[in-house]
TIVEX-432558 format. One record per residue: residue number from 0; x, y, z of N, C-alpha, C, O in turn. Coordinates in nm, 4 decimals. Layout:
<recs>
> k|n_c1|n_c2|n_c3|ca_c1|ca_c2|ca_c3|c_c1|c_c2|c_c3|o_c1|o_c2|o_c3
> NUM|X|Y|Z|X|Y|Z|X|Y|Z|X|Y|Z
...
</recs>
This chain:
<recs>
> k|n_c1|n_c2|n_c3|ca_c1|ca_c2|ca_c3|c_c1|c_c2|c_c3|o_c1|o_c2|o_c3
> 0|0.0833|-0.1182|0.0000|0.0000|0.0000|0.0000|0.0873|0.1239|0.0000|0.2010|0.1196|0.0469
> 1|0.0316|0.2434|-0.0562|0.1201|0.3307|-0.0857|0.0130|0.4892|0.0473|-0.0962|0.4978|0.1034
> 2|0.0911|0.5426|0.0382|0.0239|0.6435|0.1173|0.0256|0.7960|-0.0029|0.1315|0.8279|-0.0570
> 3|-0.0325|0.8310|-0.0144|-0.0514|0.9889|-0.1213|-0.0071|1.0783|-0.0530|-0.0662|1.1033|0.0521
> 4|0.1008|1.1489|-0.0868|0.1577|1.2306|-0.0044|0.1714|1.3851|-0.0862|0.1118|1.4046|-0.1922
> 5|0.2148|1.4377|-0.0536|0.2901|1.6013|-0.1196|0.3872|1.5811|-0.2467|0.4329|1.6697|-0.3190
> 6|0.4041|1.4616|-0.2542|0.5441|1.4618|-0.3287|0.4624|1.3899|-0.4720|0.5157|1.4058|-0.5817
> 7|0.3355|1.3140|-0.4611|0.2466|1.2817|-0.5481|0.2151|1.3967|-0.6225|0.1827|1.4959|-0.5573
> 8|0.2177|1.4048|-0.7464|0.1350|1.4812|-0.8195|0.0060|1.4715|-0.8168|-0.0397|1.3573|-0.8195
> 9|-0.0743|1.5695|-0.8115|-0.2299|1.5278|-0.8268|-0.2516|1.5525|-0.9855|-0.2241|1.6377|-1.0699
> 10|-0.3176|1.4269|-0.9757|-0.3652|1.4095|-1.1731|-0.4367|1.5164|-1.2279|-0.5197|1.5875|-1.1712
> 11|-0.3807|1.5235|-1.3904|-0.5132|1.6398|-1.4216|-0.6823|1.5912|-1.4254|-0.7637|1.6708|-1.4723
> 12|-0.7057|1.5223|-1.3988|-0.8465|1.4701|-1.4180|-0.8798|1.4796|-1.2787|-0.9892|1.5327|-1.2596
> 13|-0.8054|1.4367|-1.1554|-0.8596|1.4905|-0.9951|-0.8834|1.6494|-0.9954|-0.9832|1.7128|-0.9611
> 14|-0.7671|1.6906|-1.0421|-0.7649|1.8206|-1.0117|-0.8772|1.8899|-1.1041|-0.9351|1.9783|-1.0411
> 15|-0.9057|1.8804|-1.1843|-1.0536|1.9205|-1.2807|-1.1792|1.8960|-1.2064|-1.2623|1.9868|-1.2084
> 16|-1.2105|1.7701|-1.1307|-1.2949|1.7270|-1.1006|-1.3125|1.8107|-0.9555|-1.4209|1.8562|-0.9191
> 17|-1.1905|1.8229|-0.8805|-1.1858|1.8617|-0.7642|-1.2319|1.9989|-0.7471|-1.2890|2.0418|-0.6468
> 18|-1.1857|2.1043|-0.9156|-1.2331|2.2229|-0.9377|-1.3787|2.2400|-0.9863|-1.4316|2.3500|-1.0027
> 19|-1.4147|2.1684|-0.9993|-1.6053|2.1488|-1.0480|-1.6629|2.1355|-0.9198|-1.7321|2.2234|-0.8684
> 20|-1.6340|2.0208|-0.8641|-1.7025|2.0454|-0.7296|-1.6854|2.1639|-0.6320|-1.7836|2.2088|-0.5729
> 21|-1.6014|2.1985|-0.6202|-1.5352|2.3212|-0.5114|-1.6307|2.4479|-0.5880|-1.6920|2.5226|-0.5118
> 22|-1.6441|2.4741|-0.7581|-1.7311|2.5582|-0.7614|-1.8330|2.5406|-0.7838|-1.8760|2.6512|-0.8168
> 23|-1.9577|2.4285|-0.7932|-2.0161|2.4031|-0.7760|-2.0892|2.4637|-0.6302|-2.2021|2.5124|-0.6228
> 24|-1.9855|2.4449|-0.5116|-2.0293|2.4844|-0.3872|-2.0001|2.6383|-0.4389|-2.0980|2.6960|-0.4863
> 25|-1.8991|2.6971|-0.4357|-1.8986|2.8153|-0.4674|-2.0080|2.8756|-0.4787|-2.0626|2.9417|-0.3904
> 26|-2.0657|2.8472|-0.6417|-2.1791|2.9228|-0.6541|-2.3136|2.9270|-0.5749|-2.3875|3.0195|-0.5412
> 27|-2.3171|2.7918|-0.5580|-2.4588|2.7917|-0.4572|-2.4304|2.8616|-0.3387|-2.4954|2.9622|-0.3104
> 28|-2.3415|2.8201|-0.2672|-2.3303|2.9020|-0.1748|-2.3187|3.0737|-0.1734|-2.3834|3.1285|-0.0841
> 29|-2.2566|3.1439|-0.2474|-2.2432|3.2404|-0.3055|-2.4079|3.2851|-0.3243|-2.4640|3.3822|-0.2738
> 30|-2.4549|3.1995|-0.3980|-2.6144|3.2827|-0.4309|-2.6796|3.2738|-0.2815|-2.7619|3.3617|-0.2555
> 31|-2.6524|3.1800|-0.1838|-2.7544|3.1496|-0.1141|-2.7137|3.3016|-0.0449|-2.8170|3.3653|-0.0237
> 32|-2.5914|3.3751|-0.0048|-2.5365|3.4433|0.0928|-2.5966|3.5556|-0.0238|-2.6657|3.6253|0.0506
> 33|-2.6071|3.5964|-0.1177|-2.6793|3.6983|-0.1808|-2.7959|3.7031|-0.1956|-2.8316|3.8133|-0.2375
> 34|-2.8978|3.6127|-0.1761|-3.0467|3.5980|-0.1124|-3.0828|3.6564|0.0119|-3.1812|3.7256|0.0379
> 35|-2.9820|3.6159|0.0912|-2.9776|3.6603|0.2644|-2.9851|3.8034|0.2761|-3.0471|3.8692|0.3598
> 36|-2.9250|3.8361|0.1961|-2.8582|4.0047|0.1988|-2.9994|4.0669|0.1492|-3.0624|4.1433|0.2224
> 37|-3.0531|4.0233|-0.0016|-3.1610|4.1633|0.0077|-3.2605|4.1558|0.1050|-3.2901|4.2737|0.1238
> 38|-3.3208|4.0955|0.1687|-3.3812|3.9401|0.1983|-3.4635|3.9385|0.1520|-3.5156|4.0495|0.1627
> 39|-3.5219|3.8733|0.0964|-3.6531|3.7913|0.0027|-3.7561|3.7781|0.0923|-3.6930|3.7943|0.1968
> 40|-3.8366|3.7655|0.1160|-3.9785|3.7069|0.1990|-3.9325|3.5609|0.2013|-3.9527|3.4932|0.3021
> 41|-3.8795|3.5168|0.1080|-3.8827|3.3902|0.1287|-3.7905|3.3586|0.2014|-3.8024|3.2407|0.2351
> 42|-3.6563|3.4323|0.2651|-3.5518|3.3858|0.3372|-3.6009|3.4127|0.4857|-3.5542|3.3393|0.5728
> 43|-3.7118|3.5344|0.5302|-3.7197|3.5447|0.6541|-3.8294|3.4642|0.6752|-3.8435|3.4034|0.7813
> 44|-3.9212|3.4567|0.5701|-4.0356|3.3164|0.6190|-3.9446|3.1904|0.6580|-3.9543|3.1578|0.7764
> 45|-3.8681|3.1229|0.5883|-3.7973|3.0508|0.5976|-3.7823|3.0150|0.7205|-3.8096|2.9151|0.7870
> 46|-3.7001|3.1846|0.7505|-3.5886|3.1729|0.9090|-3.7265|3.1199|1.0101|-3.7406|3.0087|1.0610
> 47|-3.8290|3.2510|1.0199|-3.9628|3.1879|1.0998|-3.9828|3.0607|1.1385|-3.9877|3.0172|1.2535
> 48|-3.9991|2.9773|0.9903|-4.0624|2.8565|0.9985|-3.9603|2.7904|1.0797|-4.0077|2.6968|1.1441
> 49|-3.8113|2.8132|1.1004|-3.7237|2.7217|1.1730|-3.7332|2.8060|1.2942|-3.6461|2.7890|1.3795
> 50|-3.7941|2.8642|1.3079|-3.7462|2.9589|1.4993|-3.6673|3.0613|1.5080|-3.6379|3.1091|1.6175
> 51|-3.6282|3.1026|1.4097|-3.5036|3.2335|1.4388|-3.5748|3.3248|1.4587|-3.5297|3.3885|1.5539
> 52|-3.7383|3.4039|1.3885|-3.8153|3.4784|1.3756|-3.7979|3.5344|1.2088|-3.7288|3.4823|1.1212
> 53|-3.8526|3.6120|1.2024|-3.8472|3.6955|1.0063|-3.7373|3.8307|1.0353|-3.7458|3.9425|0.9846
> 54|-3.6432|3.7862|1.1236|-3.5724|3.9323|1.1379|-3.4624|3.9473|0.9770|-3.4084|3.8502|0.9240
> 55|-3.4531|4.0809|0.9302|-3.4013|4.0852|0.8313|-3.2102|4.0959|0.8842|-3.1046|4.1014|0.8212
> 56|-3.2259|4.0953|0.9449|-3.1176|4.1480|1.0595|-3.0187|4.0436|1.0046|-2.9232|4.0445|0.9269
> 57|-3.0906|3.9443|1.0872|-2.9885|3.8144|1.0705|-2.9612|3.7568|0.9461|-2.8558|3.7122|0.9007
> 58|-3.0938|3.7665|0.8898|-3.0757|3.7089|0.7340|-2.9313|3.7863|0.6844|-2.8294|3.7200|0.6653
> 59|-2.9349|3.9293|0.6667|-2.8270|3.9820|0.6363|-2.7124|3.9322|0.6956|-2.6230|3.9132|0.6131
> 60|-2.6786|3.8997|0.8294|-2.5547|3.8638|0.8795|-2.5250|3.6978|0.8217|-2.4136|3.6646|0.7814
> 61|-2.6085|3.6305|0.8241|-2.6066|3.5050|0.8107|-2.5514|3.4951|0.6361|-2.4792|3.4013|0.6022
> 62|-2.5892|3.5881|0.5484|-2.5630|3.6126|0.4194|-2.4344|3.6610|0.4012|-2.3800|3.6304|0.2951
> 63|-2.3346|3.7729|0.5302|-2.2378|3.8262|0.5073|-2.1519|3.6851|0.5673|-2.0428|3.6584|0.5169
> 64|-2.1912|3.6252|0.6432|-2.1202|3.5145|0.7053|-2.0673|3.3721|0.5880|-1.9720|3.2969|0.5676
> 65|-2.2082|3.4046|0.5353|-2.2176|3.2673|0.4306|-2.0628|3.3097|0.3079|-1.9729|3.2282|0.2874
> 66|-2.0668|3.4304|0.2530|-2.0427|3.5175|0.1926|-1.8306|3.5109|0.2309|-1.7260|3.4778|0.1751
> 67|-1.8689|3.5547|0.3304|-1.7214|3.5491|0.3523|-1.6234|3.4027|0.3970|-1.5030|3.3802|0.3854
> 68|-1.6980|3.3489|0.4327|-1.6751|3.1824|0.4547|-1.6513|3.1478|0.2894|-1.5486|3.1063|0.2358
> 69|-1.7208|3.1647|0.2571|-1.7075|3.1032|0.0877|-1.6094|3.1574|0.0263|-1.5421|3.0810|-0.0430
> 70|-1.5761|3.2798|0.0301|-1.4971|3.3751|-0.0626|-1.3389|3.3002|-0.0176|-1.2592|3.2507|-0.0973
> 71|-1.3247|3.3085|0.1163|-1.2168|3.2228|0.1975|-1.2020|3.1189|0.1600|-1.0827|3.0904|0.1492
> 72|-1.3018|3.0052|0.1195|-1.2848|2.8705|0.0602|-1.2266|2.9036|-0.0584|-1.1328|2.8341|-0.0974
> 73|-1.2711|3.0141|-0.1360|-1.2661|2.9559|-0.2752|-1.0820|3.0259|-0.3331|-1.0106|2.9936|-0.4281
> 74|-1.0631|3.1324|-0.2178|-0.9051|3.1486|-0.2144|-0.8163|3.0529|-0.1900|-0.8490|2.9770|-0.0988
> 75|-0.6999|3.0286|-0.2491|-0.6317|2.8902|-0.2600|-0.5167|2.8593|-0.0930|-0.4924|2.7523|-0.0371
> 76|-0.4658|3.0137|-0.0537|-0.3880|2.9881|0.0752|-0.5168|2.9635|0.1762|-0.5069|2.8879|0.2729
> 77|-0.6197|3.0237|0.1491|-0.7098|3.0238|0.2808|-0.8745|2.8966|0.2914|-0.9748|2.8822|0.3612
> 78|-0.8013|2.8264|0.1595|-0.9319|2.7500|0.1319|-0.9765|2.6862|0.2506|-1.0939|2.6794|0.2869
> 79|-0.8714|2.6367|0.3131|-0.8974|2.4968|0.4242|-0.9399|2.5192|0.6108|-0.9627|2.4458|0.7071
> 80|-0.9306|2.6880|0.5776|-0.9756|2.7336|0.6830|-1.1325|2.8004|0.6565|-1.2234|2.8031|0.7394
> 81|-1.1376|2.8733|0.4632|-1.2911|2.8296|0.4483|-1.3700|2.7088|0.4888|-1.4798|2.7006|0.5439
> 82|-1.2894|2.6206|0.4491|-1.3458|2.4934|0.4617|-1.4350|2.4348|0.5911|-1.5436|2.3770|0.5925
> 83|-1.3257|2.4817|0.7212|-1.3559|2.4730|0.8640|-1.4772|2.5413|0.8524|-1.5891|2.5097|0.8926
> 84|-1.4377|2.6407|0.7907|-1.5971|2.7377|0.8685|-1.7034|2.7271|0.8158|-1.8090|2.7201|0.8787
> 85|-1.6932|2.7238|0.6885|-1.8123|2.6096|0.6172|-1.8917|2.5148|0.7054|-2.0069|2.5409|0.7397
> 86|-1.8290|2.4063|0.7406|-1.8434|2.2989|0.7786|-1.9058|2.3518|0.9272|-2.0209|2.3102|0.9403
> 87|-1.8838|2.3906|0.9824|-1.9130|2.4965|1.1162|-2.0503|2.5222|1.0546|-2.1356|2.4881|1.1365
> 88|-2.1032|2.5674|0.9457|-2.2366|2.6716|0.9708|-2.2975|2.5819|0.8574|-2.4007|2.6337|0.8149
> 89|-2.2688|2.4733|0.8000|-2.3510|2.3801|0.7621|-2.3941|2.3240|0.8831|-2.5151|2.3409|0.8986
> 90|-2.3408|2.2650|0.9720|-2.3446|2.1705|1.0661|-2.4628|2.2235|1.1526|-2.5388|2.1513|1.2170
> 91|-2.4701|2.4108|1.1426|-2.5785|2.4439|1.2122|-2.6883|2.4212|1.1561|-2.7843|2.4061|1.2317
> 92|-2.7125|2.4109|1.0024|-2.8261|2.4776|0.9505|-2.8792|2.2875|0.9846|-2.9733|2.2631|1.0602
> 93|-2.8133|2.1951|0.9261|-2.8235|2.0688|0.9738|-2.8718|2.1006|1.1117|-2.9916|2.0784|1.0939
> 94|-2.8636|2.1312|1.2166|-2.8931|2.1013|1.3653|-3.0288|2.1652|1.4019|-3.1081|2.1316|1.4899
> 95|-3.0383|2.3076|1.2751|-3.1790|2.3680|1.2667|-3.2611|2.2527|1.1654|-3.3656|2.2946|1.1156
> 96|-3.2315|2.1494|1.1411|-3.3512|2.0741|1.0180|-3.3762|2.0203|1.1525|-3.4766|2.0425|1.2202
> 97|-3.2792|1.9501|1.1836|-3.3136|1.8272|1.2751|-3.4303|1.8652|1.3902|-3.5236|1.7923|1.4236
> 98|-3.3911|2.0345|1.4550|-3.4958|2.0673|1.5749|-3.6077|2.0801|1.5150|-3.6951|2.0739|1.6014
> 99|-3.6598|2.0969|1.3974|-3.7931|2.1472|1.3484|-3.8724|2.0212|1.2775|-3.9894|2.0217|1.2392
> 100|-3.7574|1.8902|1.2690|-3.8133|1.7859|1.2112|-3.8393|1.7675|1.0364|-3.9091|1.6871|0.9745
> 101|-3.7531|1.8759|0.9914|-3.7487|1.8440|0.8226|-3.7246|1.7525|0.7598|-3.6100|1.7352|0.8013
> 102|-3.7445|1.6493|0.6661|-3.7423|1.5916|0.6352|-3.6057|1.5954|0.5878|-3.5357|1.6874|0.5454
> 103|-3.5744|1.4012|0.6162|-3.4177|1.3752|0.6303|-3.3003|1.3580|0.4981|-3.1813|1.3832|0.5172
> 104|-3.3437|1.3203|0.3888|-3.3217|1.3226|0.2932|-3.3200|1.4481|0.1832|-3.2341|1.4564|0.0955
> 105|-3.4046|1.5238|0.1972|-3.4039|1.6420|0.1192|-3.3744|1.7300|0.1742|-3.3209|1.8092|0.0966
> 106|-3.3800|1.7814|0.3143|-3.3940|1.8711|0.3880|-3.2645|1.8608|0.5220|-3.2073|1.9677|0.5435
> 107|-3.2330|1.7753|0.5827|-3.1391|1.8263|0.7243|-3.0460|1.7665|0.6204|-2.9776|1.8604|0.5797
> 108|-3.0095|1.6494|0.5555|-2.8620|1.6214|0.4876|-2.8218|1.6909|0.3892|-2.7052|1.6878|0.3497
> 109|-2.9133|1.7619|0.3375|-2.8624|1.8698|0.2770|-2.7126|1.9867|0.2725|-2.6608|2.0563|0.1852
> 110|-2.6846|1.9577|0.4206|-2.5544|1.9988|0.4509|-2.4588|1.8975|0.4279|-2.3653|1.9304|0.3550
> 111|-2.4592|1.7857|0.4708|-2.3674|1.6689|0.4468|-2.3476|1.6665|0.3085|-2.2304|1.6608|0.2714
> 112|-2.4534|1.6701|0.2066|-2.4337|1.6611|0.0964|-2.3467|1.7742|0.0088|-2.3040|1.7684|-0.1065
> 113|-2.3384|1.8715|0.1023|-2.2827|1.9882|0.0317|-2.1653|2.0047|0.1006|-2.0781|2.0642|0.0372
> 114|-2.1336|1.9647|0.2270|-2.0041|1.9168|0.3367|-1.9116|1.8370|0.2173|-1.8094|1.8920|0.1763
> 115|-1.9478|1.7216|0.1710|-1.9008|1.6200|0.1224|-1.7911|1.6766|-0.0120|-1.6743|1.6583|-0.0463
> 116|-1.9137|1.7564|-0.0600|-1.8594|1.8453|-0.1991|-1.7671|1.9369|-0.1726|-1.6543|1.9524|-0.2195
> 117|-1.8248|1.9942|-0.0952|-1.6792|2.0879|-0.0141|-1.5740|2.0269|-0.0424|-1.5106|2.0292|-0.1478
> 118|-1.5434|1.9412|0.1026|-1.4526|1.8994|0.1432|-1.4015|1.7896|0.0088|-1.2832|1.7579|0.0203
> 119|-1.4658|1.7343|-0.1027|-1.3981|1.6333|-0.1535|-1.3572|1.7053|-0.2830|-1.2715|1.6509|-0.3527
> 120|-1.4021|1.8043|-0.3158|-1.3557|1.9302|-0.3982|-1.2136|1.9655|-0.3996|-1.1418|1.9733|-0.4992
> 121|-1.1704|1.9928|-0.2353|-1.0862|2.0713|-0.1734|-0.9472|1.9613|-0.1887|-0.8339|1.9956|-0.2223
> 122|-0.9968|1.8087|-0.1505|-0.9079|1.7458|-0.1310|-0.8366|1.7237|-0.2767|-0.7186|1.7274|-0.3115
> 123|-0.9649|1.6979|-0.3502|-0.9173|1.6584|-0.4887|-0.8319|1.7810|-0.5454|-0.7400|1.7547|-0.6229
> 124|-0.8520|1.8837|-0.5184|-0.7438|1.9863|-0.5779|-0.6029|2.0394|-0.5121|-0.5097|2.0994|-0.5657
> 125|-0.6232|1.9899|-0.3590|-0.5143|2.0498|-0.2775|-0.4354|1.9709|-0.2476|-0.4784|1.8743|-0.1846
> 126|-0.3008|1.9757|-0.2759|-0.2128|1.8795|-0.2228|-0.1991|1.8854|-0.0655|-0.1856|1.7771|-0.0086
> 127|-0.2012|2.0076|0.0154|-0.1122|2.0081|0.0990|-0.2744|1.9379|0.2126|-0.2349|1.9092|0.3256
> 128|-0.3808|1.9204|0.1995|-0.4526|1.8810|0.2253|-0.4960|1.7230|0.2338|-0.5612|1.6529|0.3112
> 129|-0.4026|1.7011|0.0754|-0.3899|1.5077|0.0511|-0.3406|1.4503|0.1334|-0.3786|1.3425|0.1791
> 130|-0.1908|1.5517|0.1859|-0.0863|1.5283|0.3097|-0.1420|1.5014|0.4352|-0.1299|1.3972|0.4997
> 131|-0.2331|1.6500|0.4797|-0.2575|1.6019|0.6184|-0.4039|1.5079|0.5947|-0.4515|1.4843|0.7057
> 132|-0.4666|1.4634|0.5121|-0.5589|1.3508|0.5145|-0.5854|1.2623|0.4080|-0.6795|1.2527|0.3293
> 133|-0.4152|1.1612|0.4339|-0.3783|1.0887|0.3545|-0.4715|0.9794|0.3405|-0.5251|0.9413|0.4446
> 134|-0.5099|0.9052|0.2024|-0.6095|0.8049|0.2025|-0.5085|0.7081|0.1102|-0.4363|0.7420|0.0164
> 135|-0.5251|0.5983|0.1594|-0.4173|0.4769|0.1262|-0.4894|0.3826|0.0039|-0.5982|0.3251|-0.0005
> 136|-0.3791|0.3940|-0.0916|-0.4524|0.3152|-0.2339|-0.4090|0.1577|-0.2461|-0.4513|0.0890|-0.3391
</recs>
């Protein structure tokens, strides 16, 4: 067994693939944090229906949050600390499906599913990332 290290090249076909997914999240995420901001009726009904209330307040912060978390991912020295924080405020919106009882498949994994992309985006393009979470072929 070999371990993938730094000294591996990452293939051009990982690294393509790794850049589709990574903007893939990009954009969604990106739009979702520019929804937040004007706010829509539909983002503070939203917030309501989960318990936060219809404050436009938060929508906006939650949009500048989304916003700058992403922008951080999608920079190449600071991706992996986007990444953290990502993963941080997916994990909430996940913890808001779960208290309100949304349905599990479309609705609370919705973060995992977009966690996954993140993070398998990130790996597939970043070496220094392959390093610290080496997967053995």
């Amino acid at each position: 067994m070999t371990t993938i290290t730094a000294t591996m090249p990452v293939s051009k076909p990982a690294r393509w693939v790794g850049r589709i997914l990574s903007g893939l999240v990009i954009v969604f995420l990106m739009l979702d944090g520019a929804i937040k901001l004007v706010p829509w009726p539909v983002v503070t009904d939203t917030m309501d229906k989960m318990g936060y209330g219809s404050s436009e307040t938060l929508a906006r912060s939650l949009g500048v949050i989304t916003i700058v978390c992403t922008v951080l991912y999608s920079i190449p020295p600071t991706s992996i600390l986007g990444a953290i924080l990502l993963t941080g405020y997916l994990g909430g919106a996940m913890a808001s499906h779960v208290r309100i009882g949304s349905p599990l498949f479309t609705h609370t994994l919705f973060g995992l599913y977009l966690g996954l992309m993140l993070w398998g985006g990130l790996w597939l393009r970043d070496r220094n990332l392959r390093t610290l979470i080496p997967f053995q072929r």
